[in-house]
Structure formats: C-alpha cells, structure tokens
C-alpha positions in Angstrom: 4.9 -17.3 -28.1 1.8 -19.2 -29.0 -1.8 -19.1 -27.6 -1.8 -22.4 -26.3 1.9 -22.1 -24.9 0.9 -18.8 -22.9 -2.3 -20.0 -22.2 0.0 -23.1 -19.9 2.3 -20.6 -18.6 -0.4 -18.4 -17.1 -2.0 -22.3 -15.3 1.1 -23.2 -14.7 2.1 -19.5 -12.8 -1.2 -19.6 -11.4 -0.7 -23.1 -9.9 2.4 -22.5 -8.2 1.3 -18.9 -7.1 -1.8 -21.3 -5.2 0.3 -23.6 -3.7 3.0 -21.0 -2.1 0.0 -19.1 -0.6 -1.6 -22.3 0.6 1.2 -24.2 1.6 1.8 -20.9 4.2 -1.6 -20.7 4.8 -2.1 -25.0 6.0 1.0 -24.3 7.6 0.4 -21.7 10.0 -3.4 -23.1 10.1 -2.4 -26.4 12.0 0.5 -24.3 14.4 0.3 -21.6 16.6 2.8 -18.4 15.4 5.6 -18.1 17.9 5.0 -14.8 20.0 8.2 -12.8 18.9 6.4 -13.4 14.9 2.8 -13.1 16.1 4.4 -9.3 17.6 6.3 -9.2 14.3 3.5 -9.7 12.1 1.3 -6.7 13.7 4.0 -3.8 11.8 3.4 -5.8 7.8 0.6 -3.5 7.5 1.5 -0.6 8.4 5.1 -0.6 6.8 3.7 -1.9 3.4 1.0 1.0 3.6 3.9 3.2 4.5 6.2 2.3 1.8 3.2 2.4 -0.7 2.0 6.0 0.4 5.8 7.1 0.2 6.9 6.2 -2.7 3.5 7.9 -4.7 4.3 11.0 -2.7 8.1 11.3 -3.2 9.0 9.0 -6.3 8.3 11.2 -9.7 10.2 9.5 -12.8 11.8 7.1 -11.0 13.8 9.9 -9.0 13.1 9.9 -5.5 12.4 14.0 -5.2 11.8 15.5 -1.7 10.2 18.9 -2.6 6.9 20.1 -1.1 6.6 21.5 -5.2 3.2 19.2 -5.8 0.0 19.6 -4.0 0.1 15.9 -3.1 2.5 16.3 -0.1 0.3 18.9 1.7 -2.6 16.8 0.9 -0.9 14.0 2.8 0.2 16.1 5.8 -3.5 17.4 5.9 -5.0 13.8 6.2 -2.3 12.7 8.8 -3.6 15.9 10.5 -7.2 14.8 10.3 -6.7 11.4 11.0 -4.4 12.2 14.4 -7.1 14.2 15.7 -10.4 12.3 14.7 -9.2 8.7 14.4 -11.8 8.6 11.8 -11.0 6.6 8.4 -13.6 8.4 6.3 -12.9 11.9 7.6 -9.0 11.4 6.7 -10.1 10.1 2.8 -12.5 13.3 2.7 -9.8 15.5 3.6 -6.9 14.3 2.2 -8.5 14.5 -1.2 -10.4 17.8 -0.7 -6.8 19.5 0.6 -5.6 17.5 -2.9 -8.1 18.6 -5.7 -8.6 22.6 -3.9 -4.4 22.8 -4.4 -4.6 21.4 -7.5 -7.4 24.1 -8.4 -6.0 26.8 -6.5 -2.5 26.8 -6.6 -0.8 23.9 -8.6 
C-alpha cells in the first residue's frame, strides 16, 4: 500500500471512528437515558475492568490456565484483600504489586 493511500485510510478510519462516538454522544446529550439503561450502564465498568483483570491473570498463550502456578494470582487475591478492607485505591496498587514483585523475588 502506498503512503498517500494509507495516509487516507487512517482519515478516513479516523473520521468514521468520530462520528460513531459523536453521533452516540449528541444523541444521548439531547435525551434522557431510560432508567432500566441508566441502571444498566452503572455494571460497563466494572465488567470491562473484570474481564480485563481476568484474562491477564488466567490467559497465558492464548490458553485460558487456572493454576495458582504464577505469583500474579496471589498478587490479585492480596489486593482484593486490601481493597475489601481499606476501600482505599492507592493502598490496593501498593499491595497488589508489593505481594507481586516479593513472589516474584522470593518464590517464582
């Protein structure tokens, strides 16, 4: 493919990528959300954080693999501990990675 011709795809893709975000965005600007998607909407978050944080822990190769074999698990059970108890964003980071790198160092 040429310069100029990918240089018109990546406008072009960049164009349309603006207008399906706006077009969602003007829309729901100018209406109010109906409540059942309003209630909906509040679980986005969490599940895409979710499926994020699974898939690092338990997806090596492509393969999902459910073995506590890696010190990443634990270090994700210690920050879920951390964060149940102290409800503190900063203190779950600390100890999730601290848990993480003193596996890593110890044991792993």
């Amino acid at each position: 493919m040429s310069t100029p011709a990918l240089l018109a795809l990546l406008v072009v893709v960049g164009i349309l990528t603006f207008l399906y975000r706006y077009a969602m965005i003007g829309f729901f600007a100018k209406h109010a959300l109906p409540g059942w998607l309003h209630a909906l909407c509040r679980h986005i978050a969490p599940a895409s954080f979710a499926a994020l944080t699974a898939s690092a822990l338990f997806v090596q190769g492509g393969d999902v693999h459910f073995a506590f074999d890696t010190p990443r698990p634990w270090a994700a059970l210690a920050a879920v501990i951390v964060a149940w108890r102290t409800r503190n964003v900063l203190a779950t980071i600390a100890a999730g990675m601290a848990t993480l790198y003193l596996l890593k160092f110890l044991i792993f």
